[in-house]
N, C-alpha and C positions, 0 to 999 in steps of 0.2 A: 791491610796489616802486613807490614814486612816481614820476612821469615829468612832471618839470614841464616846463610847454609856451611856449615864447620868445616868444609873443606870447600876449593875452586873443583868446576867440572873437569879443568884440565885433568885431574889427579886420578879422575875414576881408573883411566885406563891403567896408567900407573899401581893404582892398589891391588889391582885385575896380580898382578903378581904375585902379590904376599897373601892372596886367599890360596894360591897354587902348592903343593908340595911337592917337590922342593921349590923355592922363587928362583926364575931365573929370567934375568934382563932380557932373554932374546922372548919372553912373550908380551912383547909391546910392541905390539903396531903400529906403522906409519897411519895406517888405514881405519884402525880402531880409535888413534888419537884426532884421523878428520872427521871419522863419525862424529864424536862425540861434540867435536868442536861447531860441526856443522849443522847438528841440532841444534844444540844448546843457542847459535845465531841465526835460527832460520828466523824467517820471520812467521810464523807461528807461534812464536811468543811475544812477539810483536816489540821487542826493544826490552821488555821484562824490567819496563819502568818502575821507582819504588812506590810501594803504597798499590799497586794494582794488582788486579786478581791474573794479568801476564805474570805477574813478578811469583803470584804463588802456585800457579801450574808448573812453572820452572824449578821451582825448587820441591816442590812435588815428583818431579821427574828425574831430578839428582838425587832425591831421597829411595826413589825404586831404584835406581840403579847401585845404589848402598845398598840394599835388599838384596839384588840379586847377583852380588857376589860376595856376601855373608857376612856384607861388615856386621856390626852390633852397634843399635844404637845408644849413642852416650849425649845425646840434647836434652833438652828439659820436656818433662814428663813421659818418658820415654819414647822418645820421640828423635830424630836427625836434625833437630831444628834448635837454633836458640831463639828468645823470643825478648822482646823490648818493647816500648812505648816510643812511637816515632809520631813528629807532627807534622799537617801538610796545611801552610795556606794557599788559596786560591781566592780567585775573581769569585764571588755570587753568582748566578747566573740572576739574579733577581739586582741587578747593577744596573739601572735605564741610565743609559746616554743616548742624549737627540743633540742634532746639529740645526740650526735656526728652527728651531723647534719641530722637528722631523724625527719621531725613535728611529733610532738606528737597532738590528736584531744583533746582538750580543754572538762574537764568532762568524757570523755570514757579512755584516755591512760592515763592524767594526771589532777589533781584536784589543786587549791590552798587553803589553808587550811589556810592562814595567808595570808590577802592582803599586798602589797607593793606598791607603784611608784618606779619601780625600772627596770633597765634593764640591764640581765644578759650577760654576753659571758666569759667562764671561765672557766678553769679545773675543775672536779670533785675530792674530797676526798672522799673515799670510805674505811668508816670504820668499817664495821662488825657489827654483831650482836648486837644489843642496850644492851643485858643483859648481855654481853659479856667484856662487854668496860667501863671504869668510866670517862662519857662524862665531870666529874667538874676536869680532870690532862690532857686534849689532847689540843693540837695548834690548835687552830681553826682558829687565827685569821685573817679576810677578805679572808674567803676559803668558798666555798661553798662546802658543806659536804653532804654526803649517807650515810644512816645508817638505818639498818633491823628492822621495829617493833618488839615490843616481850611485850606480855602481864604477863608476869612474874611481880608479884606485884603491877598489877594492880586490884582494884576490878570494875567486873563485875558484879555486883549484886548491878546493881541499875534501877532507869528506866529509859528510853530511851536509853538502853546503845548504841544499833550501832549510836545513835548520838553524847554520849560521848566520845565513844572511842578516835577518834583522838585526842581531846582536852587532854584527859587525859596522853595519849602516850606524847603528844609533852609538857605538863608541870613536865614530870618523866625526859623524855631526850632530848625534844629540849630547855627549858629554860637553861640549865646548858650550851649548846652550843654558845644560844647568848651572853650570860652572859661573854663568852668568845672570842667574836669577829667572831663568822660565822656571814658570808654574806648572806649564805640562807641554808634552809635546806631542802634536799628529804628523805623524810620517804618512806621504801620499806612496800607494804603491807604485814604484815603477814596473817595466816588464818581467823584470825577474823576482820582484817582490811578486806579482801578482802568479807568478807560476809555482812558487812557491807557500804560497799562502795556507793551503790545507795543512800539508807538512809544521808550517811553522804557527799555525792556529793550534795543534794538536801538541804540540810543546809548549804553549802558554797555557793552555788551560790545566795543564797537570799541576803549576804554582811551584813552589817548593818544598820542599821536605827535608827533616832534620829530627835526629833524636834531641833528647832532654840535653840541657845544657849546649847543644850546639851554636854554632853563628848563626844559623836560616831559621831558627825556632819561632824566632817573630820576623815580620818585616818591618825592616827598618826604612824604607826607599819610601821618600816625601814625594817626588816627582812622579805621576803617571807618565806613561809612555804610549799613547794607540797608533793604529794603522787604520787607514782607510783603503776601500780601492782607490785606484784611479777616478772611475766615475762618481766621485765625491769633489773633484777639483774643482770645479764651477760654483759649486756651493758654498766651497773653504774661499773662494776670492771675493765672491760678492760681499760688496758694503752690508756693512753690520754683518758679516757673521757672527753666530753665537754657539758657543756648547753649553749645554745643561746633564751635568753627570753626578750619579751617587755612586763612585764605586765602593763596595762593599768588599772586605775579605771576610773568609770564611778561617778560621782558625781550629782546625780540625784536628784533635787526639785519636793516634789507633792505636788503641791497646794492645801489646801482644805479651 
């Protein structure tokens, strides 16, 4: 349940003056503003993604520090907090995908990286190397396609990259695919997908979230998107490969 908090952390330090009498600008610290700032980012709260109970110990912790320096609280129920109805979808974990008939364990063999309602049963296209291939001239259309990351051209030199990565992979070469009529796509990891994969497993599974009336409320994305390791290549090229997938979204209200 989100608990969005009526002021940013920046600001604590800053009110730190007008509980003072008389206020005066020289009690703001350089040093009180990287406390604050440097909690509020450690990772103890672990990214204080929406919808998790990271996201409600942090605002918990903004709300004592209202306390103790004598704001009053003006939230709903007397409380520092306002409170809303936000929604989160996500994968099932009860989503079986097998590759020629082999389950795969949901997050450890295989990720979905792009939700769907969709369920698969269907040869594999298995097309090589991504940097290899000019994904906007191949047939894609209503095939579900394999095809090798490759960080060629892509820039890594940003931050959060292992959370970028995949997004950025799949808008170099899986856009150009859908755009052409695949029905789903499996990215093979390459090196730096596969170093990254906990990181960017742990950003899929959160789904998305969005209050009432938002864009993200439902999912609108007809295409799956998964990830394999590498040691799935052998399998995705063998004659007749096949997938069989139910993925499920979970369409989750949290009241607040």
């Amino acid at each position: 349940m989100k608990k969005l908090l009526l002021i940013c952390c920046l600001g604590i330090s800053f009110l730190q003056v007008f509980a003072q009498n008389p206020p005066a600008l020289s009690a703001i610290k350089k040093q009180d503003l990287k406390n604050d700032l440097y909690a509020m980012a450690d990772a103890h709260f672990r990214g204080r993604s929406a919808g998790t109970i990271d996201e409600l110990k942090a605002s918990m912790w903004v709300a004592e520090k209202f306390r103790s320096i004598g704001l009053q609280p003006a939230g709903d129920d007397g409380t520092y907090l306002q409170f809303f109805t936000m929604w989160r979808n996500r994968i099932a974990d009860q989503s079986p995908i097998a590759i020629n008939n082999k389950p795969l364990v949901l997050w450890k063999d295989v990720a979905v990286a792009q939700m769907a309602n969709k369920q698969l049963d269907a040869p594999i296209m298995y097309l090589g190397n991504a940097a290899s291939i000019d994904t906007n001239k191949l047939d894609v259309k209503g095939k579900v396609v394999a095809i090798e990351a490759n960080a060629v051209g892509i820039n890594l030199n940003v931050s959060l990259p292992t959370w970028r990565y995949s997004r950025s992979v799949y808008v170099k070469y899986g856009l150009p695919l859908i755009r052409r009529g695949a029905a789903a796509i499996i990215f093979i990891a390459d090196n730096v997908a596969e170093n990254a994969w906990d990181d960017a497993v742990e950003n899929f599974k959160r789904g998305t979230y969005d209050i009432d009336g938002g864009p993200a409320v439902n999912v609108t994305t007809t295409v799956p998107v998964l990830w394999l390791h590498a040691s799935a290549k052998s399998d995705l090229q063998a004659n007749g490969a096949t997938i069989k997938a139910n993925l499920i979204i979970e369409h989750v209200e949290y009241p607040s």
